[in-house]
C-alpha positions as CSV (number, residue, x, y, z in Angstrom):
1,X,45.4,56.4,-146.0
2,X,44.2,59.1,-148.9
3,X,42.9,55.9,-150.7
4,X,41.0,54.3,-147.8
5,X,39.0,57.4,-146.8
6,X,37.9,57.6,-150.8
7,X,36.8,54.6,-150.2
8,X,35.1,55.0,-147.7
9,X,33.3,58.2,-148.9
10,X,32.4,56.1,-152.2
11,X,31.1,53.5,-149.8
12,X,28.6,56.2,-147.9
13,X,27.4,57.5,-151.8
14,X,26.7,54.4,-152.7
15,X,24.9,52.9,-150.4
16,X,21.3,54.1,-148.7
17,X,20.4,56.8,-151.8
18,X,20.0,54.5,-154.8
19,X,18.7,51.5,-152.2
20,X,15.7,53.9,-152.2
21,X,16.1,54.6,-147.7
22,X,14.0,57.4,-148.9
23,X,10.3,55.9,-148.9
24,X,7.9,58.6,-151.0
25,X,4.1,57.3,-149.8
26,X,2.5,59.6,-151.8
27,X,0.5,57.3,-154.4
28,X,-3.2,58.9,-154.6
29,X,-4.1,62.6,-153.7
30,X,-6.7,61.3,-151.2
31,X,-5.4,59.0,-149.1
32,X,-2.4,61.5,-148.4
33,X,-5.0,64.3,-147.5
34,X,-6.2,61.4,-144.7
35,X,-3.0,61.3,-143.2
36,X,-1.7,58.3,-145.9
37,X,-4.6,55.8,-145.2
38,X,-5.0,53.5,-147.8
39,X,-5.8,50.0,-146.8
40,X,-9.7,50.4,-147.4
41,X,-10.6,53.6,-149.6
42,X,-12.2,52.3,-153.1
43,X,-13.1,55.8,-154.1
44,X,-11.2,55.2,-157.6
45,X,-8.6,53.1,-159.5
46,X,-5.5,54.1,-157.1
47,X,-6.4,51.7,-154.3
48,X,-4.6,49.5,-156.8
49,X,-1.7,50.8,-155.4
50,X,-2.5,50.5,-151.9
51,X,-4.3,47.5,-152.1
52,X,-5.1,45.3,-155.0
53,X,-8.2,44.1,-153.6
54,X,-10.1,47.5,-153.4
55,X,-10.0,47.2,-157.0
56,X,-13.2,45.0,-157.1
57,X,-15.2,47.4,-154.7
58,X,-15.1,50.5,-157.0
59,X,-18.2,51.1,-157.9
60,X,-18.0,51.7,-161.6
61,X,-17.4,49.7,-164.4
62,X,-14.4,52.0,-166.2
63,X,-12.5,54.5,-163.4
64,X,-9.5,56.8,-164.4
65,X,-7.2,58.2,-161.9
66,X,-4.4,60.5,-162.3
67,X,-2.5,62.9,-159.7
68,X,0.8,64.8,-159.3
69,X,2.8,66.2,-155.9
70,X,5.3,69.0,-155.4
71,X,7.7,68.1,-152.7
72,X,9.5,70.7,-150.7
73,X,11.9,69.6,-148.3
74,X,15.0,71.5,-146.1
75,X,17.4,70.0,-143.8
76,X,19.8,71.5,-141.9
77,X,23.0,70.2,-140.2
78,X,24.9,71.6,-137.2
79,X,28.1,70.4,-135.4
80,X,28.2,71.5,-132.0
81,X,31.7,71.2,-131.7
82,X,32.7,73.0,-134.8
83,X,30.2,75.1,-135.3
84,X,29.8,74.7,-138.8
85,X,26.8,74.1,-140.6
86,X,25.0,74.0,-144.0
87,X,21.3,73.0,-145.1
88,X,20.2,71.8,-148.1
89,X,19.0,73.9,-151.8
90,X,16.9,70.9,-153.4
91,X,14.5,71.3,-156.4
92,X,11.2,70.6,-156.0
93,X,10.0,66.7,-156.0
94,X,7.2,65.7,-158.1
95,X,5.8,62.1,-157.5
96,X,3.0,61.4,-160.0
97,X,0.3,58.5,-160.4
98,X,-1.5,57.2,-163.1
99,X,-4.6,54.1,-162.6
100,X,-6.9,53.0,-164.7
101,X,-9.0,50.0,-164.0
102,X,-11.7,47.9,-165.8
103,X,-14.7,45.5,-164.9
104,X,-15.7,42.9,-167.5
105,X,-18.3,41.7,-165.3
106,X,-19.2,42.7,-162.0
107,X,-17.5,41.2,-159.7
108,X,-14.3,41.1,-161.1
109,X,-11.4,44.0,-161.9
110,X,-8.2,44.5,-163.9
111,X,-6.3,47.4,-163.5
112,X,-3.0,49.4,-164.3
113,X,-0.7,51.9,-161.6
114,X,2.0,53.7,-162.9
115,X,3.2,55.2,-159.4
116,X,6.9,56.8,-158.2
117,X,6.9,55.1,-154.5
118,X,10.9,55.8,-154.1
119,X,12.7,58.7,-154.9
120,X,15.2,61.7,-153.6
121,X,16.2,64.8,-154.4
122,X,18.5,66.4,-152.3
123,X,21.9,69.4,-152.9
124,X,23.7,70.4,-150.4
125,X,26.5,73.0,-150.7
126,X,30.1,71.7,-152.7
127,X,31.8,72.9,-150.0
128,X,30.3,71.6,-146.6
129,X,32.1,69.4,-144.1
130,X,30.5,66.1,-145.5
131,X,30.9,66.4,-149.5
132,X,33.4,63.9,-149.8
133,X,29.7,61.9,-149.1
134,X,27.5,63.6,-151.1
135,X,27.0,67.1,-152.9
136,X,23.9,66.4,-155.4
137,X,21.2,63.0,-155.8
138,X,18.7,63.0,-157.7
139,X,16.6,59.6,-157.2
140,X,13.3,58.1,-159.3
141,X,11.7,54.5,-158.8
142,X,8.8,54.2,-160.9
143,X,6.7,51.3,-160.2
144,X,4.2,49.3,-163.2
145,X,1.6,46.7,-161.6
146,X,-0.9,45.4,-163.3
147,X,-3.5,44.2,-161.1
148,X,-6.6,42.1,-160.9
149,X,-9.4,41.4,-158.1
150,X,-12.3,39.5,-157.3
151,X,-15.2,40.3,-155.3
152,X,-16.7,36.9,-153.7
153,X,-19.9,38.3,-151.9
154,X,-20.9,41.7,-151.3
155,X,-18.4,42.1,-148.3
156,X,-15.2,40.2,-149.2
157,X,-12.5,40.3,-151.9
158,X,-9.1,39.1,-152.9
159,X,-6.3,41.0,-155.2
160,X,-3.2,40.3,-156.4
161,X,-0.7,42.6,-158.6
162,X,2.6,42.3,-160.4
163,X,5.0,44.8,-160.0
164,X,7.8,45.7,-162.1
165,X,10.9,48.6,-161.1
166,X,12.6,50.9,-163.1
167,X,14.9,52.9,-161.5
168,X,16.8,56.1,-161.9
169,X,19.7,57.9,-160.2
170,X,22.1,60.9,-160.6
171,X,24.9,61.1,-157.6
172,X,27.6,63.5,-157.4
173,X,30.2,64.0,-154.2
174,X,33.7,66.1,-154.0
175,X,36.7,64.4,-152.6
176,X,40.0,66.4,-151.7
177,X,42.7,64.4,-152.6
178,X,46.6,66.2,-152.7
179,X,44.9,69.2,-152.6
180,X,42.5,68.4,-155.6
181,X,38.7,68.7,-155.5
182,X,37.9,65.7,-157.3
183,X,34.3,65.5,-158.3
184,X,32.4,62.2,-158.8
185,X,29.2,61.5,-160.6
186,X,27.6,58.0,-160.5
187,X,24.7,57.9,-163.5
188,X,22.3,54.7,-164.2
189,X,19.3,55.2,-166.1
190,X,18.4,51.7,-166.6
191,X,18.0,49.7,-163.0
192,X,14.9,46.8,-162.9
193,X,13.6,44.8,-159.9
194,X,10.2,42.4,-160.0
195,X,8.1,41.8,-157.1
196,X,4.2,41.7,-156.2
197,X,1.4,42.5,-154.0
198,X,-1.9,41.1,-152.9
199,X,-4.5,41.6,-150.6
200,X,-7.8,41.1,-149.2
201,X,-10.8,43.4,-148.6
202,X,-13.7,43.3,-146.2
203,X,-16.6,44.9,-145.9
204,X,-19.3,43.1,-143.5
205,X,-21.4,46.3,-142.8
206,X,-22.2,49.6,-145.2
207,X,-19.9,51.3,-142.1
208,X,-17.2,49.4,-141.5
209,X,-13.9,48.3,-143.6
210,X,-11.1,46.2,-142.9
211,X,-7.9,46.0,-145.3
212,X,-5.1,43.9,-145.6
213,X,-2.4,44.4,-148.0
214,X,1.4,43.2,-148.5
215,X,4.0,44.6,-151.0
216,X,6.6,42.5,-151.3
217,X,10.6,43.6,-151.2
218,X,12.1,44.1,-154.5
219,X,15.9,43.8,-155.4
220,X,16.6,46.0,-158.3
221,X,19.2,45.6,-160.2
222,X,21.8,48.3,-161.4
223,X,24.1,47.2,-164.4
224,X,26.4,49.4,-166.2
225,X,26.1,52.9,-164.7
226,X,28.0,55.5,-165.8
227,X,31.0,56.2,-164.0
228,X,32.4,60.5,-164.7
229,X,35.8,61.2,-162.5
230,X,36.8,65.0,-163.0
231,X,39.6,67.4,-162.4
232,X,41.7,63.9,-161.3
233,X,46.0,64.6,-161.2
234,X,47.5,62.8,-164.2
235,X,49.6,61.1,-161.7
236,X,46.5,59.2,-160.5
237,X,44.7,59.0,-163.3
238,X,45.5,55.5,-163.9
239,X,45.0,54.0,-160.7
240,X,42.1,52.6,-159.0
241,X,39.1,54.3,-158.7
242,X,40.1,56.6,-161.3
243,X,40.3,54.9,-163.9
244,X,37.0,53.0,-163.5
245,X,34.0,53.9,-165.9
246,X,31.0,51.8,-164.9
247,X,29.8,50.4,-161.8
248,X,27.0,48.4,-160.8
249,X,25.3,46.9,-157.8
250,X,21.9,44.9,-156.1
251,X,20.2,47.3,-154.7
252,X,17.3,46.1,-151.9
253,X,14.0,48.0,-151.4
254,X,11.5,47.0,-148.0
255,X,8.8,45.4,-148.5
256,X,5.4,46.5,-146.3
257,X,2.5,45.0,-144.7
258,X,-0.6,47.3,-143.9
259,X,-3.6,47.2,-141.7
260,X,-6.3,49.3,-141.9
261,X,-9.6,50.1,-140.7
262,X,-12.3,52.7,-141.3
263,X,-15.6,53.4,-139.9
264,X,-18.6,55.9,-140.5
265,X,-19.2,57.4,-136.8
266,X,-22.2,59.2,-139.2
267,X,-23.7,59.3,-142.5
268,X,-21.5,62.5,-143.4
269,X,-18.4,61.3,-141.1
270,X,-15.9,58.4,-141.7
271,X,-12.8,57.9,-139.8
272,X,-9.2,55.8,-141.0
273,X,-6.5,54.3,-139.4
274,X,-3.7,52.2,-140.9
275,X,-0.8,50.2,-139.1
276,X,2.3,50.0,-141.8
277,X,5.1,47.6,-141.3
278,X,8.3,48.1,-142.9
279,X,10.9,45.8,-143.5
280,X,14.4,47.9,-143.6
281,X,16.0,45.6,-141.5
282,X,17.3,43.1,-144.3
283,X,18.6,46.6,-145.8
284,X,22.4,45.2,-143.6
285,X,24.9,45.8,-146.2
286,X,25.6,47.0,-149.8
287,X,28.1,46.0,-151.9
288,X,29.3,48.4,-155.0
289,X,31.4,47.0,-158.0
290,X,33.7,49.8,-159.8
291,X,35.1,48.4,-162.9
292,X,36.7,48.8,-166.2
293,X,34.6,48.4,-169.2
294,X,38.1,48.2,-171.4
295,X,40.7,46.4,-168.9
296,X,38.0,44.6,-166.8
297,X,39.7,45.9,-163.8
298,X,37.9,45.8,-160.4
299,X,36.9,47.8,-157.3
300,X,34.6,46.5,-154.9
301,X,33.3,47.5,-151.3
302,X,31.2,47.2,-148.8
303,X,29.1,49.4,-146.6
304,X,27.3,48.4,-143.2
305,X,24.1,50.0,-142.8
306,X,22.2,47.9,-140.3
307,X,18.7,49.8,-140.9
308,X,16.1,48.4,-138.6
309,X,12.3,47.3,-138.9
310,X,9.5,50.6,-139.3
311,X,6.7,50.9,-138.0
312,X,4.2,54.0,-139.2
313,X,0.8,55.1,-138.0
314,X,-1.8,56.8,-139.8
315,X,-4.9,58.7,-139.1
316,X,-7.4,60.3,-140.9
317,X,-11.2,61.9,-140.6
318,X,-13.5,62.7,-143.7
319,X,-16.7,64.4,-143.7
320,X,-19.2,65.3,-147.1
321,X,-20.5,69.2,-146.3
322,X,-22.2,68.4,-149.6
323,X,-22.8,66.4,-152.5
324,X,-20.5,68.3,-154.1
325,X,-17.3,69.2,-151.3
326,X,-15.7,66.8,-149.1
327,X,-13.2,67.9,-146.2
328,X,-10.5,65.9,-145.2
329,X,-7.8,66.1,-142.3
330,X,-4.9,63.6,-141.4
331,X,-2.5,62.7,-139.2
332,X,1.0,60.2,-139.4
333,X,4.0,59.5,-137.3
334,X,6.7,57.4,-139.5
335,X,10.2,56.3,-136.9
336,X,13.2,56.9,-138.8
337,X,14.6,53.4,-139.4
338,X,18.5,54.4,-139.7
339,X,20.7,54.1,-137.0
340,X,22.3,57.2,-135.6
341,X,25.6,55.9,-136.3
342,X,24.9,54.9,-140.1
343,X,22.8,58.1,-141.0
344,X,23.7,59.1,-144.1
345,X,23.2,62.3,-145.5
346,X,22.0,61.8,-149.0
347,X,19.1,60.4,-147.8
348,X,18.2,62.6,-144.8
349,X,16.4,60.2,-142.1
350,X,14.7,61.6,-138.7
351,X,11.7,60.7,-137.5
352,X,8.5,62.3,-138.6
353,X,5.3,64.0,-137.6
354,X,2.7,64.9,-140.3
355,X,-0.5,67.1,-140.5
356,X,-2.4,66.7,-143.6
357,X,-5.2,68.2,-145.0
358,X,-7.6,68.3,-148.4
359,X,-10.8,68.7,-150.1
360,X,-12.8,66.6,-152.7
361,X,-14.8,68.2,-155.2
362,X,-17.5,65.6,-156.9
363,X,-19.3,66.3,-159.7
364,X,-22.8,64.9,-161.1
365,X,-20.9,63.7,-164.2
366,X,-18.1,61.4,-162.8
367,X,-15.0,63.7,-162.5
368,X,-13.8,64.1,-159.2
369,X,-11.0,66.8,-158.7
370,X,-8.8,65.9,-155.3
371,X,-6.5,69.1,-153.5
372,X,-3.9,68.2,-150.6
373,X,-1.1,69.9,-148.8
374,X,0.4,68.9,-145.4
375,X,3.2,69.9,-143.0
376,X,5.9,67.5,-142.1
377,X,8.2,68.2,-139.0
378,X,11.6,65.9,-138.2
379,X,12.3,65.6,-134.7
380,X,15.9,67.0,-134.1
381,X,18.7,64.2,-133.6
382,X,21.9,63.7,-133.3
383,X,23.8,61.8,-135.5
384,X,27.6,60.0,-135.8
385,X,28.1,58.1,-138.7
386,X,31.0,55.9,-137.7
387,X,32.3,54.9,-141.2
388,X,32.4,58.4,-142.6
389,X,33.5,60.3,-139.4
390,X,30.8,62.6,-139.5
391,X,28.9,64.0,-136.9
392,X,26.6,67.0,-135.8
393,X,22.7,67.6,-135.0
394,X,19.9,67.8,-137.9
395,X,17.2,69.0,-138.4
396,X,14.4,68.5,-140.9
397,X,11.0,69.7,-142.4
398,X,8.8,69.5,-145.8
399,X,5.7,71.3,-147.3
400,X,4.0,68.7,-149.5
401,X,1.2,69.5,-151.7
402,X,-0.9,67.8,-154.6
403,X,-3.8,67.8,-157.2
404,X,-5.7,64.9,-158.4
405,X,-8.5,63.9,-160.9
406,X,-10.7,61.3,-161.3
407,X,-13.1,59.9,-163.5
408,X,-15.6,57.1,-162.6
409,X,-17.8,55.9,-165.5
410,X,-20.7,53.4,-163.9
């Protein structure tokens, strides 16, 4: 019995936080002041991102973008029953983009994004009711696309980019076995997954925009992680898990499909709305090898997660005061797409309500300096995770903020 609920805890740690259940869509400093609306802005090189086609509508031959994020984010976790409770003490999240893109000639676009579009940091006390899940994760995706787009006329163009995954993950738990607190860490600096994106862009009138992007899934693979067991009873030290040193997995990550739309109501005012598709639902299972670099020895298992589809909607409203300052205000609802009774609690899932806000500064020469911050508030739900007997009501919010430059050379 003491061996099947280890397993089982090792099952909940390994399964949602590396997969990346934590989606971080915060990719340009701009499009997360206007509520996370992406699918038509071509204000620099981070549409790239977003979608490859925008690439082509920059105007300017040679545009540098480059933006960081501090993430703040507390959850709390009650069980009625019980009464106990804890919350988390995470560290601050910084997501970071880098784009640069190029025209040889006018109509068509090359680019580079350098972007952090999965990622998790979370701690929760060492001694709370659910540790034997998780205690400490500490999660980074980076994503490198390169990215080229035509323009065909003056209102329609095509993109296409090829994305490449690196991956990143610290995991640590506390199981109480005979008494003993043993503590696991689960380390892999080296995961890789391929995939793409393309899309199209059009622009019939100077007021309207319509954008269509897709960003397929990518299956990034984990290979020789570092396995630390300590303070584990000599008696057991031999026996599986324990004596297991590396582990390695297939980890899945959605892929998305975007609609968007924008429109200038006036000169000085343009409005944004995007549609985002996410597809969590092929997120069903995960399995996790545990081996034996020396003896080859194995331990596998398997977790049911049976995530469902997502679907997010985004707002957002800019108006220029001046040539020089730009307001922006924003709006997003994202449904959580995990299952009451396979929430996990290293990657905290609710569903979410977002006010965003933001200002663009523009100046004569080309640099453009970006400023964001928003307000993100989980609806309260009550969860009962039926693999790791865990139960009780949570609750969620962040404070998200973030600076950007840009550099458009015509």
């Amino acid at each position: 019995m003491k061996k099947l609920i280890l397993t089982l805890a090792f099952i909940g740690l390994s399964s949602s936080a590396f997969a990346g259940g934590y989606r971080v869509a915060l990719q340009g400093v701009r499009q997360a002041a206007l509520g996370g609306t992406s699918a038509t802005q071509t204000h620099d090189a981070s549409v790239a991102f977003y979608n490859p086609a925008g690439l082509a509508f920059v105007k300017s031959k040679l545009s540098i973008a480059v933006g960081g994020f501090g993430v703040k984010t507390d959850v709390k976790w009650q069980d009625a029953t019980t009464l106990q409770k804890a919350e988390t003490d995470s560290k601050l999240g910084t997501p970071m983009y880098l784009a640069v893109s190029y025209k040889p000639i006018d109509d068509l676009a090359i680019g580079l994004s350098v972007t952090t579009p999965f990622g998790s940091s979370v701690t929760w006390p060492e001694d709370w009711q659910n540790k034997s899940n998780i205690t400490h994760i500490d999660l980074k995706a980076f994503n490198i696309q390169p990215t080229v787009a035509y323009k065909f006329n003056e209102w329609f163009s095509l993109g296409f980019g090829f994305i490449y995954t690196h991956g990143s993950a610290k995991l640590e738990r506390v199981n109480t076995v005979a008494g003993n607190d043993i503590k696991l860490q689960l380390e892999d600096k080296d995961a890789h997954g391929l995939g793409f994106n393309v899309g199209a862009m059009f622009k019939p009138t100077d007021k309207l925009g319509v954008g269509l992007a897709y960003r397929s899934n990518v299956d990034v693979s984990a290979n020789k992680g570092k396995v630390t067991w300590s303070n584990v009873p000599d008696g057991i030290s031999g026996n599986a898990p324990f004596n297991m040193n590396k582990w390695n997995t297939i980890l899945p990550l959605p892929s998305e499909f975007t609609f968007g739309m924008s429109y200038k109501v006036l000169p000085q005012l343009e409005l944004f709305g995007d549609v985002v598709w996410q597809n969590w639902s092929r997120y069903k299972t995960l399995d996790i090898n545990l081996y034996n670099e020396g003896t080859n020895a194995q331990f596998t298992s398997s977790s049911q997660k049976n995530w469902t589809d997502n679907t997010l909607f985004r707002f957002g409203a800019e108006y220029t005061f001046s040539d020089l300052v730009t307001g922006r205000l924003g709006y997003y609802h994202d449904k959580s797409p995990v299952p009451g009774s396979y929430w996990s609690s290293e990657t905290p899932s609710t569903n979410l309500n977002a006010l965003t806000a933001g200002l663009g500064f523009r100046f004569s020469s080309g640099f453009n300096v970006d400023l964001f911050g928003s307000y993100v508030q989980g609806d309260e739900r009550h969860v009962n995770n039926i693999e790791q007997n865990f139960q009780g009501d949570i609750k969620l919010r962040a404070i998200n903020f973030g600076v950007g430059v840009s550099y458009n050379l015509k």
